[in-house]
N, C-alpha and C positions, 0 to 999 in steps of 0.2 A: 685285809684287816682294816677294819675302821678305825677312825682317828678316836675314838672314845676308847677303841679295843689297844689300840697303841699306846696312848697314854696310861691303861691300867698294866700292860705290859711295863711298860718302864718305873711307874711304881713301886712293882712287885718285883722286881732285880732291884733297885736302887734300896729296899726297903733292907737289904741284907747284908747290907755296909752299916756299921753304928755310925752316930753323930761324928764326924770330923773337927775336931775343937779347933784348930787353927783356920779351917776354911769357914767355919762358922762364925769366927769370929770378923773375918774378912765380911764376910756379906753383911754383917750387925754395923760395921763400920761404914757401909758402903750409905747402909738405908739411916743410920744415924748425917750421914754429912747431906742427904739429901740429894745423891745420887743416883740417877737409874739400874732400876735393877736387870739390868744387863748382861752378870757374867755368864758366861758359860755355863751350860748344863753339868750337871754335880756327873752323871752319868759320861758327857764327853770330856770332863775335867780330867779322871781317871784316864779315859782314851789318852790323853795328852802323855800325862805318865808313862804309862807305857809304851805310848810310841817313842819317845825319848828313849828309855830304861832300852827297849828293843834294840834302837839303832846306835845305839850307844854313841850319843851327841854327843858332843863337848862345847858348843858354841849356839845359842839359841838368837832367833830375835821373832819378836810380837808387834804387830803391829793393834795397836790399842791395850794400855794398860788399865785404865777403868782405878777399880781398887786393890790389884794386884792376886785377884783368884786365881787366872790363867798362871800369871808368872809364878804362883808357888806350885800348879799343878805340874809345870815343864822342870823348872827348876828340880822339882823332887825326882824326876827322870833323868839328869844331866849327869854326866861322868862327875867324880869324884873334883871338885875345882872349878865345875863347870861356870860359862859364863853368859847371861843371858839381856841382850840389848832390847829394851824395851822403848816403843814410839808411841808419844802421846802427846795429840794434839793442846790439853789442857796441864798445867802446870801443877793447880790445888790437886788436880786426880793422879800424878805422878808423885807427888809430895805424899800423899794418902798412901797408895802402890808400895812405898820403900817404906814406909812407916810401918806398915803389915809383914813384909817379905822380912823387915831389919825384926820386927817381934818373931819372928816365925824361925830366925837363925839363916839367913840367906844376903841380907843388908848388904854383903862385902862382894854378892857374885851378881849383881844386878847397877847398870848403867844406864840409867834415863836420857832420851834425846828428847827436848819439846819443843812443840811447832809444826808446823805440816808436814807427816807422813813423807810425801813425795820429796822433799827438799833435804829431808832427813837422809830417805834412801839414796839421794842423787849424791849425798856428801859421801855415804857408807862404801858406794860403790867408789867415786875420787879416793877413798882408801885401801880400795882392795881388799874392802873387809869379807870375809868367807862363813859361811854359815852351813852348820849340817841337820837344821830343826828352825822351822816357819810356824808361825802359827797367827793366822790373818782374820782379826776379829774389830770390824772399822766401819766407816764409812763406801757405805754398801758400792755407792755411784762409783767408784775406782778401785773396785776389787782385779779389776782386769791388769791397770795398773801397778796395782801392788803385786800381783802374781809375774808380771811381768819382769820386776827389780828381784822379786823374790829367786824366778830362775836363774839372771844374771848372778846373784851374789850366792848362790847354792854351790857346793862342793857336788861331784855325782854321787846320786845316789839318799841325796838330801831328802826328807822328807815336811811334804809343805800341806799344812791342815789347814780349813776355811770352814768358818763358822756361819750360820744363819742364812745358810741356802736356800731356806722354803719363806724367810719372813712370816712366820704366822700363818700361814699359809698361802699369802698375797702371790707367790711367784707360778702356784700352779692354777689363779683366779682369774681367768679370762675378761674379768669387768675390772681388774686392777691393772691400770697402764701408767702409775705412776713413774718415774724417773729413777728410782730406787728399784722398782721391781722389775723395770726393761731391763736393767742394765744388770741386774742378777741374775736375766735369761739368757741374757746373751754371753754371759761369763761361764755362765752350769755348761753350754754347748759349744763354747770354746776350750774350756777344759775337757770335756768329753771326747775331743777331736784332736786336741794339742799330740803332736809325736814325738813333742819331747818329754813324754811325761805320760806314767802307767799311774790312772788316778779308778777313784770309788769312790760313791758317794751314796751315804747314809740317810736312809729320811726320819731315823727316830729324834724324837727333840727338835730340834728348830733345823735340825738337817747340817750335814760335816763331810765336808769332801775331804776323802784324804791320797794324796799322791806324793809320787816318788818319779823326781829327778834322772831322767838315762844316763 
């Protein structure tokens, strides 16, 4: 299938969901503050949901909260109380994040860390914080990283999602050797091969690996 023939595939599923009022209003907000439009695919935002709703989380955490699309996507998946830790490097984008999630009815199950990702995870772990839903949407160069604190701090059986595997398509471009797409090739085939962990990976949309924790 061609990349012209894929995009009108997802399209035509995506076209048979009506407007989303709350996650629309999330992205109107996003492009109003002048921040990239970045979230998650409307089509893996769903995925999120469900894999939540499936595994029947109680405990999330996101690395990158942007304007808060993901976190209302998992959120709406989480057990009834659930709780969802979100990291994010900028402060205005987390302020933004809880402003949407607090409109959306969620404000009281969501807990912002800001500052760098790794420093964040390294305190989460000093707490023996436990997590049964990942969801790894960041700075591409330490995905490895991140996946790595991600297994540490997973319950078995945790399910851990990764966003923007293909970049555009830069990851499968033999004449792109930037520093971001090495390092998203050497993570795709490290997870591919990882044995602690039965993963899939999707190429519709920007591409979403999804695995589960032995």
């Amino acid at each position: 299938m061609t990349n012209e023939n894929l995009q009108t595939v997802e399209t035509y599923l995506d076209s048979h969901y009506g407007e989303d009022k709350q996650l629309r209003s999330i992205m109107q907000s996003i492009e109003e503050a002048g921040m990239p439009s970045i979230s998650v695919a409307a089509g893996y935002g769903r995925l999120l949901t469900v894999l939540a709703l499936s595994s029947r989380a109680e405990h999330a955490l996101e690395i990158g909260a942007l304007g808060g699309y993901s976190g209302l996507c998992i959120l709406r998946g989480l057990t009834s109380g659930g709780k969802l830790t979100s990291l994010e490097l900028r402060s205005e984008y987390a302020e933004l994040a809880h402003r949407n999630l607090t409109l959306a009815g969620y404000g009281d199950q969501v807990e912002y860390r800001i500052g760098e990702a790794l420093d964040s995870l390294k305190q989460l772990e000093e707490e023996e914080k436990k997590f049964d839903f990942f969801f790894i949407d960041a700075d591409k160069e330490n995905y490895a990283n991140y996946l790595e604190y991600a297994i540490r701090l997973a319950r078995p059986g945790a399910i851990i999602a990764v966003d923007n595997l293909l970049l555009q398509g830069r990851t499968m471009n033999p004449e792109k050797q930037g520093p971001s797409v090495q390092a998203m090739r050497k993570f795709i085939d490290a997870m591919a091969h990882d044995e602690r962990l039965a993963s899939a990976m999707m190429p519709a949309y920007d591409g979403l690996a999804v695995t589960v924790v032995k």
